[in-house]
C-alpha positions in Angstrom: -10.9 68.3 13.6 -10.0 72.1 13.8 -9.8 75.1 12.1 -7.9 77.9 12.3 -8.9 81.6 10.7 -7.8 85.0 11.7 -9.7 88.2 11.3 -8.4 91.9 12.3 -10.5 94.2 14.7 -8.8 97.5 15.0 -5.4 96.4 14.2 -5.2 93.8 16.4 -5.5 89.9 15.1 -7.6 87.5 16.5 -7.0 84.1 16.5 -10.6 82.2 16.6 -10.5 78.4 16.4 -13.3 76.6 15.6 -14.1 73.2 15.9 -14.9 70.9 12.6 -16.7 67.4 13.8 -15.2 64.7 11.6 -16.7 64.1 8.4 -19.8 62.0 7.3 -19.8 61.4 3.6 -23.4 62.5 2.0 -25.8 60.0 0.3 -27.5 60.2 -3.0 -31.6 60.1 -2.8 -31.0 56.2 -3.5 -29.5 56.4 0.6 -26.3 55.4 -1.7 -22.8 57.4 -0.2 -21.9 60.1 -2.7 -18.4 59.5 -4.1 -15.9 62.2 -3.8 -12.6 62.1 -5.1 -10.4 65.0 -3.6 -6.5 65.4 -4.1 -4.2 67.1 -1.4 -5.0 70.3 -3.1 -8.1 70.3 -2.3 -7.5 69.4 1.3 -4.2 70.7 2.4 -4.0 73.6 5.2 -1.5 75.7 7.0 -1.8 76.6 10.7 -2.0 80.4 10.7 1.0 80.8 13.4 3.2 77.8 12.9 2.6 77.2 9.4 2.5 73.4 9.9 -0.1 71.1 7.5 -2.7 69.9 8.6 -6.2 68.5 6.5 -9.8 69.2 6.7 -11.1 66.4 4.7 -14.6 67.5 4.8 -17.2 64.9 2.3 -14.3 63.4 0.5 -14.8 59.6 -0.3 -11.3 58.9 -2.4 -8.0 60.9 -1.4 -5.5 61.0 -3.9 -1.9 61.8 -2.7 0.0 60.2 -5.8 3.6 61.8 -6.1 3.2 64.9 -4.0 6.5 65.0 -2.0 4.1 63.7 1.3 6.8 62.9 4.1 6.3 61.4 7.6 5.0 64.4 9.2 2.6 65.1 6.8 1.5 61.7 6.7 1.4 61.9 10.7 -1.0 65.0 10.0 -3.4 62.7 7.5 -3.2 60.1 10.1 -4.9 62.5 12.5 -7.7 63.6 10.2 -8.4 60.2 9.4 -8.5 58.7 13.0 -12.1 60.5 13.3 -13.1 60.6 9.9 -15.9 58.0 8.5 -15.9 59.2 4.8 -12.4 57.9 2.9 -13.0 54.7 2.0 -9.6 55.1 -0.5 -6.2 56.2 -0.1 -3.7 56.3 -2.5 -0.3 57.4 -1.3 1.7 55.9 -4.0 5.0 57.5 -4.8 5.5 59.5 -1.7 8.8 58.9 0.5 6.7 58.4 3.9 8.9 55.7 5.6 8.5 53.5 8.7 7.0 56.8 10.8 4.5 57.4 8.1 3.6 53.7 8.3 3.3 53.5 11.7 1.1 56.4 11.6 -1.3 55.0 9.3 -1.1 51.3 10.9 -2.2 53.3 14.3 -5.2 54.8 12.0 -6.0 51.3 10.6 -6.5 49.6 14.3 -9.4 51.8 14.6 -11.1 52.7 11.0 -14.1 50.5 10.1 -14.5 52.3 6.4 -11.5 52.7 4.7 -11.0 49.7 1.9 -8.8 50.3 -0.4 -5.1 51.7 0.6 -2.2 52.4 -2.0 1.4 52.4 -0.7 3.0 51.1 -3.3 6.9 52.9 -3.6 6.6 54.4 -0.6 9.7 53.4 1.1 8.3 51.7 4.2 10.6 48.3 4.6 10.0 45.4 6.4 9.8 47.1 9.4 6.9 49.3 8.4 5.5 46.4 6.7 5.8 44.7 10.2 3.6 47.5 11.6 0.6 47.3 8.7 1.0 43.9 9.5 -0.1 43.7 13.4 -3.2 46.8 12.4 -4.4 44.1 9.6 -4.9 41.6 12.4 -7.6 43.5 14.1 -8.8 45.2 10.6 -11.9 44.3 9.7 -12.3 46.8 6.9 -9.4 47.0 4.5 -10.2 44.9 1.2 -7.7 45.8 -1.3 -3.9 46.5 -0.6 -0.8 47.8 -2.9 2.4 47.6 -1.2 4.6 47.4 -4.5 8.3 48.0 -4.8 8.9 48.5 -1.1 11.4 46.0 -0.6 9.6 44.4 2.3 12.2 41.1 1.3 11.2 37.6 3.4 10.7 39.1 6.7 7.9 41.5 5.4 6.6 39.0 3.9 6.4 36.5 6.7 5.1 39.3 9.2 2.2 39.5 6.1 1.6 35.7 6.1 1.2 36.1 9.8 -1.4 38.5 9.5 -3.5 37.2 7.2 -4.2 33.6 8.7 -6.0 35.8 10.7 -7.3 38.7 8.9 -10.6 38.2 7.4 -11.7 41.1 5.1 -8.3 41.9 2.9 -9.1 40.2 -0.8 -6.2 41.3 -2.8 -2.5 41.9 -2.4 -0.1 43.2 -4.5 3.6 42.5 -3.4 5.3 43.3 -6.8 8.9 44.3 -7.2 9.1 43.6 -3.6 12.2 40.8 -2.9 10.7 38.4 -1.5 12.1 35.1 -1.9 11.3 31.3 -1.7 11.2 31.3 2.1 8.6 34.6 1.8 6.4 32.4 -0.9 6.5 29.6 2.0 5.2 31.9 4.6 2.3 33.2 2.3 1.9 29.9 1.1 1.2 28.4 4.6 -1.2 31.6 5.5 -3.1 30.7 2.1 -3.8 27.2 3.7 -6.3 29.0 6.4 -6.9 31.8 5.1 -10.6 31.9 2.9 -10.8 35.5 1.9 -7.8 36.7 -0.2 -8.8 36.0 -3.7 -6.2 38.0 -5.8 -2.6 37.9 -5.4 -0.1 39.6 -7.0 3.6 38.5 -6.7 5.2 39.2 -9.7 8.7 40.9 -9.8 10.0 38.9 -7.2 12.7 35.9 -6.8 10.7 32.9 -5.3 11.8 30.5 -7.6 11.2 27.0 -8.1 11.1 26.5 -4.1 8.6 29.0 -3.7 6.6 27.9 -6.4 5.9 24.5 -5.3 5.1 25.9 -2.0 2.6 27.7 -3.3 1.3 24.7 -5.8 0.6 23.0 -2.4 -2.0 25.3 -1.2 -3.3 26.4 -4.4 -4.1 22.8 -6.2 -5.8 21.8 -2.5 -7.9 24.9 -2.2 -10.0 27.1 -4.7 -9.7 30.4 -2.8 -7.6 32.4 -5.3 -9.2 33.0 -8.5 -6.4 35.5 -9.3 -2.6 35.2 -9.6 0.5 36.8 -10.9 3.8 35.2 -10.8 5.7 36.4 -14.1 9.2 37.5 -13.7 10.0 35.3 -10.9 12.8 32.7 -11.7 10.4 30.0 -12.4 11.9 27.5 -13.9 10.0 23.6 -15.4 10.2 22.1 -12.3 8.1 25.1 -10.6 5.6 25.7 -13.6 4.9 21.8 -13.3 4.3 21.7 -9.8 1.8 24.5 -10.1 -0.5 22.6 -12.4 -3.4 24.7 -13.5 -1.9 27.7 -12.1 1.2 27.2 -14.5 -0.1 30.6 -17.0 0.5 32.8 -13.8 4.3 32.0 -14.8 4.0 34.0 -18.2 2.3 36.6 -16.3 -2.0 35.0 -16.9 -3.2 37.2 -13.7 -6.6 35.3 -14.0 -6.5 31.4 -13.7 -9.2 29.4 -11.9 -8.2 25.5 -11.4 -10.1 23.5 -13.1 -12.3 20.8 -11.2 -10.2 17.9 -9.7 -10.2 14.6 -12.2 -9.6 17.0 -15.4 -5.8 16.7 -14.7 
């Protein structure tokens, strides 16, 4: 990373730039990493000339960006700082407009990192197409172990391009689609993902329309597998038929985000 500073020398301005290597979080004496929680504040910086943002992220361990009018460009700027920083290990971005060029940004950034874990983009405006782009980085992601992506309106194609990624992603343990249109078809796709997949443990789809369809889907996989130990599926246009089909899991209906199947034969 690089910094720019400017000093005067007999009324002239020179412009030095000096070269940052990318950040290394400290460790305690325990050989522990130091947490560090910075927000963009603390790590927001203006090119001298063009004025254009840019971050020196320095020992920070948890960025907080909640809410702070963050676009695609500036997103595109955090992108860069990140791509040879092995600090962050979480990113919340919730609340900022950052669209499908933010996304794509940060889904470029994801291909690569091997120590962020936890990423927040819930409201962020990104679509099924910039869910199609976290999607392909999550293929090859080895690192990423908790995801928001709530109120995005990511709808069934979002979701299937998800369900694609995690039969074969193999680090991500929870999800959290809320408020996100997905329907029964989307609960299918996730539903078929869950039958290979042996890592997510928490899911969150709550908010959404899967119905009694979706419902079942997911019945199918979850009575036949014990993988999930957490699920959320209040608000959802559940009706009998669906709440019967998911057996055990029926309290995730009325919103129970913890429910772990009992043993088979206690039917």
């Amino acid at each position: 990373m690089s910094s720019l500073r400017a000093r005067a020398i007999s009324g002239a301005v020179v412009v030095c730039l000096l070269l940052v290597p990318g950040a290394t979080a400290k460790k305690d004496h325990a050989g522990k990493t130091a947490k560090k929680e910075c927000s963009k504040d603390d790590v927001s910086r203006r090119w001298l000339i063009s004025r254009r943002e840019y971050f020196e992220l320095g020992e920070c361990t948890t960025l907080d960006f909640a809410d702070k009018k963050l676009g695609a460009e500036g997103v595109g700027a955090l992108a860069d700082a990140l791509a040879a920083n092995t600090a962050v290990t979480e990113l919340n971005l919730r609340d900022n407009s950052i669209g499908l060029k933010g996304v794509q940004a940060l889904a470029e950034v994801l291909k690569v990192n091997s120590v962020l874990t936890e990423l927040n983009l819930g409201w962020t405006s990104i679509g099924y197409e910039g869910l199609r782009a976290l999607s392909e980085a999550l293929k090859s992601n080895n690192a990423l172990t908790k995801l928001y992506l709530e109120g995005n309106s990511i709808d069934d194609e979002g979701a299937r391009a998800l369900a694609e990624a995690l039969k074969s992603n193999r680090a991500l343990t929870s999800l959290d689609l809320y408020d996100n249109s997905v329907g029964a078809k989307g609960a299918q796709a996730l539903a078929e993902a869950l039958k290979t997949n042996r890592v997510l443990t928490s899911l969150d789809l709550s908010g959404n329309s899967i119905g009694d369809k979706g419902a079942h889907a997911l019945a199918v996989t979850l009575n036949a597998t014990n993988n999930l130990t957490e699920l959320n599926l209040m608000d959802n246009s559940i009706g009998n038929e669906g709440a019967r089909a998911l057996g055990h899991w029926q309290g995730a209906v009325d919103g129970a985000v913890t429910a772990i199947p009992q043993p088979k034969g206690e039917l």
